[in-house]
C-alpha positions in Angstrom: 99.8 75.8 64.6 101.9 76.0 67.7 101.7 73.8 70.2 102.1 74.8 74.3 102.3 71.4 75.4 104.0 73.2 78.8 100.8 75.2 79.0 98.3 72.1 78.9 100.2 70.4 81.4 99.8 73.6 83.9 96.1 73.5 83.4 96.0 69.7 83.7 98.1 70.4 86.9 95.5 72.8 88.2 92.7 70.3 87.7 94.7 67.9 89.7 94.9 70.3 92.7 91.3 72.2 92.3 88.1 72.3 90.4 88.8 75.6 89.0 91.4 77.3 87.2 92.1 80.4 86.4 94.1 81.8 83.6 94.8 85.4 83.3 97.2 87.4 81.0 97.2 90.5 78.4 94.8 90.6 75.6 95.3 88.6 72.3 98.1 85.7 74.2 96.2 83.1 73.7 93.9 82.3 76.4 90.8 80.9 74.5 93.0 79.1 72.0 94.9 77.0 74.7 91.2 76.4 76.2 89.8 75.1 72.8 92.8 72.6 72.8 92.3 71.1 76.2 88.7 71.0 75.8 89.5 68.9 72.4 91.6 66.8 74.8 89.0 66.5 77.8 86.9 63.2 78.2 83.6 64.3 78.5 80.9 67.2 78.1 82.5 70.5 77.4 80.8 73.8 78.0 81.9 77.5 76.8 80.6 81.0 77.5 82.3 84.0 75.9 81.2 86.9 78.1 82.1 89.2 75.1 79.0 87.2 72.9 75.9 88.5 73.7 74.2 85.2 73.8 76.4 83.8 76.6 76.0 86.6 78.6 72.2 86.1 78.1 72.7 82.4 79.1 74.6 83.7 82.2 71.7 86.1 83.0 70.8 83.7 85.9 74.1 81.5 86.5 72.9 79.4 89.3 70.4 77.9 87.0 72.9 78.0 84.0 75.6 76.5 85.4 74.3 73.9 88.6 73.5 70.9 86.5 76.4 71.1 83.9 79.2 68.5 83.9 81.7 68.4 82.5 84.8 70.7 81.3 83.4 74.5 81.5 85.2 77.3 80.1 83.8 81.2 81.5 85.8 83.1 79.0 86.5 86.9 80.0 84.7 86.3 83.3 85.7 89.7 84.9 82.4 90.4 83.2 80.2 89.3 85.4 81.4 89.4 89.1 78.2 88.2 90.3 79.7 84.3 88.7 82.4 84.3 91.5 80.1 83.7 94.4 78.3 80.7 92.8 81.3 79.0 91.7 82.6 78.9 95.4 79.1 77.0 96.1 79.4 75.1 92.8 83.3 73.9 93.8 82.1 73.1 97.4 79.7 70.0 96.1 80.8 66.3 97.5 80.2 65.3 93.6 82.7 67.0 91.5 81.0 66.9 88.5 82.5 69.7 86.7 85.7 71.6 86.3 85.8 75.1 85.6 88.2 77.3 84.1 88.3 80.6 83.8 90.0 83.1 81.7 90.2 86.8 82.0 92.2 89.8 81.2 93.6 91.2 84.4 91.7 94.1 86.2 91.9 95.0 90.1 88.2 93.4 90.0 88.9 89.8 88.7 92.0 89.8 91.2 90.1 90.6 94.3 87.2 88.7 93.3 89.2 85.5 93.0 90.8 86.2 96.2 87.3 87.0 98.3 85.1 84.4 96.6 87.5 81.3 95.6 90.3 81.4 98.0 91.6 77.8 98.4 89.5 76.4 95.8 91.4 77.8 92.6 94.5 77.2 90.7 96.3 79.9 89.3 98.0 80.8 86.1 99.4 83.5 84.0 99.7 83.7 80.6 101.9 85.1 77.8 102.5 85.2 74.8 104.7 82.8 72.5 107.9 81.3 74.0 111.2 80.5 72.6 110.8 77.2 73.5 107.5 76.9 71.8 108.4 78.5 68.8 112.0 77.0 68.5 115.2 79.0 68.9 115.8 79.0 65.0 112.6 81.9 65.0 114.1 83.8 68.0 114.8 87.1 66.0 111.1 86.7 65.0 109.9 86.3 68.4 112.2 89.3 69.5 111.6 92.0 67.0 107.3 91.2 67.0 106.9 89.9 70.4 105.1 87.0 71.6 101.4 87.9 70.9 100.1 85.1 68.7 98.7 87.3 66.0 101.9 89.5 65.3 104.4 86.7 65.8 102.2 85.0 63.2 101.6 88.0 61.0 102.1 87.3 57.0 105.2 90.2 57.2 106.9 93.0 59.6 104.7 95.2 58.3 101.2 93.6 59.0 102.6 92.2 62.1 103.2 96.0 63.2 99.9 97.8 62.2 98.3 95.1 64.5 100.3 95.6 67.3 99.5 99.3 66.9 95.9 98.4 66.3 96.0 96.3 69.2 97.3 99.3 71.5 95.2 101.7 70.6 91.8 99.4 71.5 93.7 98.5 74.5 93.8 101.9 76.1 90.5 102.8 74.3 88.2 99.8 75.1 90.1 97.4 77.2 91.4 99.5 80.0 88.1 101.7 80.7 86.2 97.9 81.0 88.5 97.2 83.7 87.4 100.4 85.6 89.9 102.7 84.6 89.5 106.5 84.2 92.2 108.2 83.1 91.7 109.5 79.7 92.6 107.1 76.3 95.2 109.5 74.7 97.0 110.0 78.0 97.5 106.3 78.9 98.5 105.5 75.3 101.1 108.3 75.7 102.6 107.4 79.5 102.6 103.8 77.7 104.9 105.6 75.0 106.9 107.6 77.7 107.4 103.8 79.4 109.3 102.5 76.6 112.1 105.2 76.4 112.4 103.8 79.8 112.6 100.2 79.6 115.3 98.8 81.5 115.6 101.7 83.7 115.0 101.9 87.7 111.6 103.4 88.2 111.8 107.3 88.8 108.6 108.4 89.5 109.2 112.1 90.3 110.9 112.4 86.8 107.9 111.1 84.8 105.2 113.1 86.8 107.3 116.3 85.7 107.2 115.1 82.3 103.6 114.8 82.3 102.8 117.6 85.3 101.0 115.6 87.3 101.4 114.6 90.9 103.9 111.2 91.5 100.4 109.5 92.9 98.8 109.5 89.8 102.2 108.4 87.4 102.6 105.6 90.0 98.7 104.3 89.8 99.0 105.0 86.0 102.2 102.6 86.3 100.1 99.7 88.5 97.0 99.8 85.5 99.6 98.7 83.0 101.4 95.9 85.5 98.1 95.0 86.1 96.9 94.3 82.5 100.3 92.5 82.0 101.6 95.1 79.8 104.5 96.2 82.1 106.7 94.5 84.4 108.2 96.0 87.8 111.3 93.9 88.7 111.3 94.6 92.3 115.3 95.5 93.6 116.7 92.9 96.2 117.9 93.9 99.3 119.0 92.5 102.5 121.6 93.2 105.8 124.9 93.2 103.5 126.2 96.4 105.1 125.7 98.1 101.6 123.6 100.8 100.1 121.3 98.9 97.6 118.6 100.6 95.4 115.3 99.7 96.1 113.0 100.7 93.2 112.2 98.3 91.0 113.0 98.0 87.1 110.6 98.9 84.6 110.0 96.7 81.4 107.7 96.2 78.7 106.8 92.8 78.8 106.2 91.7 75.4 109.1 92.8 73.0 106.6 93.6 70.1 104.7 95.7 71.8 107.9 98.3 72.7 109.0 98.0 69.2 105.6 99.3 67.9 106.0 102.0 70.4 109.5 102.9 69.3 108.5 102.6 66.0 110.2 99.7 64.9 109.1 97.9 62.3 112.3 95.3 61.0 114.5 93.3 62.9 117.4 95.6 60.9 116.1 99.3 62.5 116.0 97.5 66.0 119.6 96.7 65.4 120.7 100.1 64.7 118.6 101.4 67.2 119.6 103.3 70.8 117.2 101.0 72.6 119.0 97.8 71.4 120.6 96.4 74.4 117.6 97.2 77.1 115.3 95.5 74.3 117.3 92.4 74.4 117.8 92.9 78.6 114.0 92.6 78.3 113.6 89.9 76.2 115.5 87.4 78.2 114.2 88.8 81.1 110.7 87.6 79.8 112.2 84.1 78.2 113.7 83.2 81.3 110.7 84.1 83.8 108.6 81.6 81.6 110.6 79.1 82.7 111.1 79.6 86.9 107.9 81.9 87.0 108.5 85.4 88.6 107.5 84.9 92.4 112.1 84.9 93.1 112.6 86.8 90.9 114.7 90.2 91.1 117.6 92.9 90.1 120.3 93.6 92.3 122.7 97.3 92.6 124.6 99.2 94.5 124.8 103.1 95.0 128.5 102.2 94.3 127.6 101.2 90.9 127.4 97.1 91.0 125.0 95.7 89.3 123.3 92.4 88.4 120.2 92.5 86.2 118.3 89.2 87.1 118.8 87.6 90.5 116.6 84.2 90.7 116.0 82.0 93.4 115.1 78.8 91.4 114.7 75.2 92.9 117.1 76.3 96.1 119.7 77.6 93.9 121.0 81.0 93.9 121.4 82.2 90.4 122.7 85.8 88.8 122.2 86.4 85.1 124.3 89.2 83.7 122.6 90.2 80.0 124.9 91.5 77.3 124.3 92.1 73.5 128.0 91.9 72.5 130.0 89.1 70.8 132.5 88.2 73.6 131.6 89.1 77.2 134.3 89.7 79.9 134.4 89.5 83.6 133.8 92.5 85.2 134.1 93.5 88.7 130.3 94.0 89.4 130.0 90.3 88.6 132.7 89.0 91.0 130.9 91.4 93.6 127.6 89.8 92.6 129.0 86.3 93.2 130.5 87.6 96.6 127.5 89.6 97.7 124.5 87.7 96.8 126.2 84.2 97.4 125.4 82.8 94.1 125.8 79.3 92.7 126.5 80.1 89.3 126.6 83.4 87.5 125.5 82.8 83.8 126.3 85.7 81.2 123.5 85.1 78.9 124.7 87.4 75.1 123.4 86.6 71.5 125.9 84.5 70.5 125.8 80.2 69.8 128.5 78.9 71.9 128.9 78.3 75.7 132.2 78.9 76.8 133.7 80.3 81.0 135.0 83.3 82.0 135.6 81.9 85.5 134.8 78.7 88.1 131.7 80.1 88.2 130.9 82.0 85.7 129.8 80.6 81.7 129.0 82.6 78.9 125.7 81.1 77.8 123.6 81.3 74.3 119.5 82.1 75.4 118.7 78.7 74.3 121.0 77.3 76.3 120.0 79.2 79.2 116.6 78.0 79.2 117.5 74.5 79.2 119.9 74.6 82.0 116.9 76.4 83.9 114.6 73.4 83.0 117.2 70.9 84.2 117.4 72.0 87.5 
């Protein structure tokens, strides 16, 4: 069994700072197993309700009188369920005796998000949740991680291929129960293939008169099609930054599939040796150290940078009031280029790390280092 020690710690740093907690994040990373092991750590009474059990939503029928006199540590497991919990919880976390702690966990929907914000504003610690890390796995499993991605089941799937049918499993009860429980419309089939579309253009800026050709639709609907999947956590938009520097920047974001597993089922990919010789090679490992190294600063700072004139940074981070670029090659022996220097010019940067599959740390300038992923990660937690 893995161990997210780092996760814990947020929840026990939620509790310090609120009576409730809520964790969200995409189907299958993990949620209810990280709540079973702090409840096994928690000094007292501990309370769950799955929302997807019959029999808690029974005992939920009438929360007030289900939940007022528990103590204790209670977990409301996929509580977008039952929006009529949020308003009770604001009473329950507004008692002088805080005799109970709540956390909740849910798979995001454009409910739970704007029921958390209406009902429990200021009373409510919140945290997102991925899959597996590479600092939770170790970096000796990182072409494991890579190739199936961080959701517990496939990265811990017997072999490539079992680890794949689940992910495709996995995608096709996504779009066909998941997604129309959060509200959403659009037919199954048609989600399932913009999803597909997506991963041919991971990595890319976001073009969204080109995909509503593809699918001959209106640019309204491809971009509310695009906000369901950031929503649920299966994409990512990593927004362009821009400011006065006399230049013309772009300004759409980046579109990535978050979990590395998930666009290699899409692609088709079963073993780490066809994503090797695959077209979609160096964007896959662009997004994958994307996604490693927003589990360590978060992704509130954090951005892509280019020019119409062709510069171009692909992660900009503002972490701990440093100024950081990360340039992300799959190559043995990175060089300096010119959009870097401009980078470090433009953008003020304090460092510029090159970040390339390699072991060894070496510079290519004052301020820029060629950097291993590992190594990366544990300069970013040393800051």
């Amino acid at each position: 069994m893995i161990k997210r020690t780092d996760k814990l710690n947020q929840i026990k740093s939620g509790f310090d700072r609120s009576p409730i907690v809520s964790i969200t994040g995409l189907r299958q990373s993990g949620k209810t197993t990280l709540a079973k092991d702090f409840a096994s750590q928690y000094q007292g009474a501990c309370t769950h309700f799955d929302l997807e059990d019959p029999r808690s939503l029974a005992r939920l029928s009438e929360p007030m009188t289900a939940l007022e006199n528990l103590s204790g540590f209670i977990v409301i497991d996929e509580v977008q369920r039952l929006p009529a919990v949020f308003p009770l919880l604001r009473v329950l976390a507004d008692r002088k005796e805080k005799t109970a702690c709540f956390l909740l966990l849910g798979s995001a929907s454009p409910l739970l998000i704007k029921e958390i914000s209406e009902s429990l504003a200021g009373r409510v610690a919140l945290l997102e949740m991925d899959g597996f890390n590479l600092m939770e796995v170790g970096s000796e499993e990182s072409k494991v991680l890579w190739n199936r991605g961080g959701l517990p089941p496939s990265f811990l799937a017997g072999s490539d291929t079992s680890s794949l049918q689940w992910r495709q499993d996995f995608m096709t009860l996504f779009v066909e129960r998941d997604l129309p429980q959060f509200g959403v419309t659009f037919p199954s089939a048609a989600m399932r293939r913009f999803w597909a579309m997506l991963a041919h253009y991971h990595g890319q800026t976001w073009n969204a008169s080109e995909l509503a050709k593809s699918f001959d639709v209106s640019q309204a609907i491809i971009r509310k099609k695009l906000d369901i999947l950031t929503g649920a956590f299966a994409i990512r938009q990593l927004p362009a930054w821009y400011e006065n520097l006399g230049k013309r920047t772009v300004k759409s974001p980046k579109i990535y599939l978050r979990d590395s597993g998930l666009l290699h089922a899409l692609l088709d990919l079963s073993t780490f040796d066809q994503l090797q010789s695959h077209p979609k090679l160096g964007s896959s490992w662009e997004g994958f150290c994307i996604e490693q190294i927003l589990s360590i600063t978060g992704s509130s700072n954090a951005y892509f940078w280019a020019t119409h004139a062709g510069a171009e940074l692909d992660l900009f981070i503002l972490h701990n009031g440093k100024r950081i670029g990360v340039e992300i090659k799959y190559s043995d022996g990175p060089t300096t280029t010119r959009s870097m220097r401009q980078a470090l010019e433009d953008l003020s940067l304090d460092h510029l790390y090159v970040v390339y599959p390699g072991k060894d740390d070496y510079p290519l300038d004052k301020n820029i280092t060629v950097t291993s992923l590992p190594s990366m990660l544990s300069k970013l937690e040393d800051l």
